[in-house]
N, C-alpha and C positions, 0 to 999 in steps of 0.2 A: 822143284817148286819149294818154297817158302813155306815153313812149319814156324810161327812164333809164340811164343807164348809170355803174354804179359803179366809178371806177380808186382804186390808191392803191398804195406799196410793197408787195411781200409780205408776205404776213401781219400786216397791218395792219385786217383783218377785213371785207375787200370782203364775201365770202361769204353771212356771217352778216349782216352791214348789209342786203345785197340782198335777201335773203330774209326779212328784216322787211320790206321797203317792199316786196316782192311781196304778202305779208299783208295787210298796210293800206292798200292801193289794189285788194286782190283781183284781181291781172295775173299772169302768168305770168315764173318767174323764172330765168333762163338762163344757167349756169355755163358760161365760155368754156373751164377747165380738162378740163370733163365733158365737149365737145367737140374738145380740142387732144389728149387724152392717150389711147391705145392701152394694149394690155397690154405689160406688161413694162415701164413708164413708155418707150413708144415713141411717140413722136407720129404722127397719123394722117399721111398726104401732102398737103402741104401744100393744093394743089387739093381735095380733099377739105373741108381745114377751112373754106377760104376758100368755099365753096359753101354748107358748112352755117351758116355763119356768117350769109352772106347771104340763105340762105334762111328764116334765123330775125327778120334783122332786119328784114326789110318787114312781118312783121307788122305789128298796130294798135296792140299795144300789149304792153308786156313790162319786166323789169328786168333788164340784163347785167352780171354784173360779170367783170373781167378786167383784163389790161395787155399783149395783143398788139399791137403796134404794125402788126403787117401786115395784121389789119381791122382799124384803128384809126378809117380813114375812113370803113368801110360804118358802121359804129357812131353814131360821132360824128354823122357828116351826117344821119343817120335819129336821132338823140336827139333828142327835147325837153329832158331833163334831166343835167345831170351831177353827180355828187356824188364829189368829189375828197376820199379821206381822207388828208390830209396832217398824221399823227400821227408825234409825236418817237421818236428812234430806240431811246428806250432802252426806252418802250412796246411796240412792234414787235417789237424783239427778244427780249423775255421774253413775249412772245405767241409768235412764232416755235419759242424755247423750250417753251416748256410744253405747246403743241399737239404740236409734234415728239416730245416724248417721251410724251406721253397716246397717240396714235396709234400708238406704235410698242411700245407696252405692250400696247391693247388689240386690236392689230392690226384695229383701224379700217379696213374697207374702202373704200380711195377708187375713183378714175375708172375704170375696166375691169379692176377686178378687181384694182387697185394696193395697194399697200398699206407702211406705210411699216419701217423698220429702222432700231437702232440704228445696224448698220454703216452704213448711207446716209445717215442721218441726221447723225452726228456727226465720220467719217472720211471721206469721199467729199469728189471735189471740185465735185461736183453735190450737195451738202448743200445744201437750203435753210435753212441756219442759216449757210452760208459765201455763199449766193445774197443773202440779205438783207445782209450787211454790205457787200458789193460794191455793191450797185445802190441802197441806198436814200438815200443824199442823189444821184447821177444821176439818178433817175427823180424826186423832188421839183423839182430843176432842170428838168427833161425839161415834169414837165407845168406848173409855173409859165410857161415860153414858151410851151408848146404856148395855154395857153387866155388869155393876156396878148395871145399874137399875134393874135388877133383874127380868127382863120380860120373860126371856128366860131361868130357874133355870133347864132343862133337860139335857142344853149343857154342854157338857166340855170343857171349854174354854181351850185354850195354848195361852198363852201370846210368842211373839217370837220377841226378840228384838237384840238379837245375835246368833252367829253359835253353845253354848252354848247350850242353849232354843233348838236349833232346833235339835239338836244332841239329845235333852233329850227328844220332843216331837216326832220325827221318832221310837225312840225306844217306847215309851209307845205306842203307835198306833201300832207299829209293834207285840208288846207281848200283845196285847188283842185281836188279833183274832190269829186261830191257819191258820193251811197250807190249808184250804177250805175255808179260806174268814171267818166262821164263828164267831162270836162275843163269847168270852170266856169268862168266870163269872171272874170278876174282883176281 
């Protein structure tokens, strides 16, 4: 079975990517976010996530998207797949955009009852509009060694940097398992 696990900067559309390839392989598809985040945007304790986390990953088969680095390894090591979206920054961050303020318009309920605001949105210093500018060529650095470094030689990576890439990696995922989810000899 199919173990994927989607990273990429923030709001670079892990989400929404995983939750198509959950679709198209008809696997179960598991937001790290929906897991990490408490009310109040408090995070659960830590042992806590790290439990759920792992108790999600041994299943047979599932799609994770996320960029916690501290299950970074139950993840990876239990992946058959990775799919790295490594899209430019200025995409990113008019996605970043545009969801922040859609969400904080339609008061969008997110992880436990979260939900986002202008004031956090746009003033704060935990604005994920100031979180993206900070970390996203770090974490482009980050996972270019992480998956160069060669710790992880099980996964198959997909590099996905345009619509291109991702057109090419939906199909290959799609044509290695057949109509029962089953993983077909490549």
């Amino acid at each position: 079975m199919l173990r994927v696990a989607v990273v990429g900067t923030s709001c670079s559309g892990k989400t929404t990517l995983a939750r198509k390839i959950a679709i198209l392989l008809a696997i179960p598809h598991i937001e790290l976010d929906a897991l990490y985040w408490g009310p109040n945007w408090t995070p659960v304790p830590p042992e806590v996530f790290y439990r759920t986390v792992s108790e999600r990953a041994i299943e047979q088969a599932w799609v994770m998207d996320g960029n916690y680095s501290k299950v970074r390894e139950i993840i990876w090591s239990r992946a058959t797949h990775l799919v790295w979206l490594n899209l430019p920054f200025v995409l990113v961050f008019w996605r970043a955009l545009s969801r922040t303020l859609r969400r904080a318009i339609t008061q969008e309920e997110l992880f436990a009852g979260n939900r986002e605001t202008f004031g956090l949105a746009l003033f704060h210093d935990d604005s994920i509009l100031w979180w993206v500018i900070r970390t996203h060529y770090r974490r482009r650095r980050e996972y270019r060694r992480l998956i160069d470094s060669g710790l992880y030689p099980h996964l198959r990576v997909y590099e996905v940097r345009n619509t291109k890439d991702l057109r090419g990696m939906l199909e290959e995922l799609s044509d290695e398992t057949n109509t029962d989810g089953q993983l077909v000899a490549l």
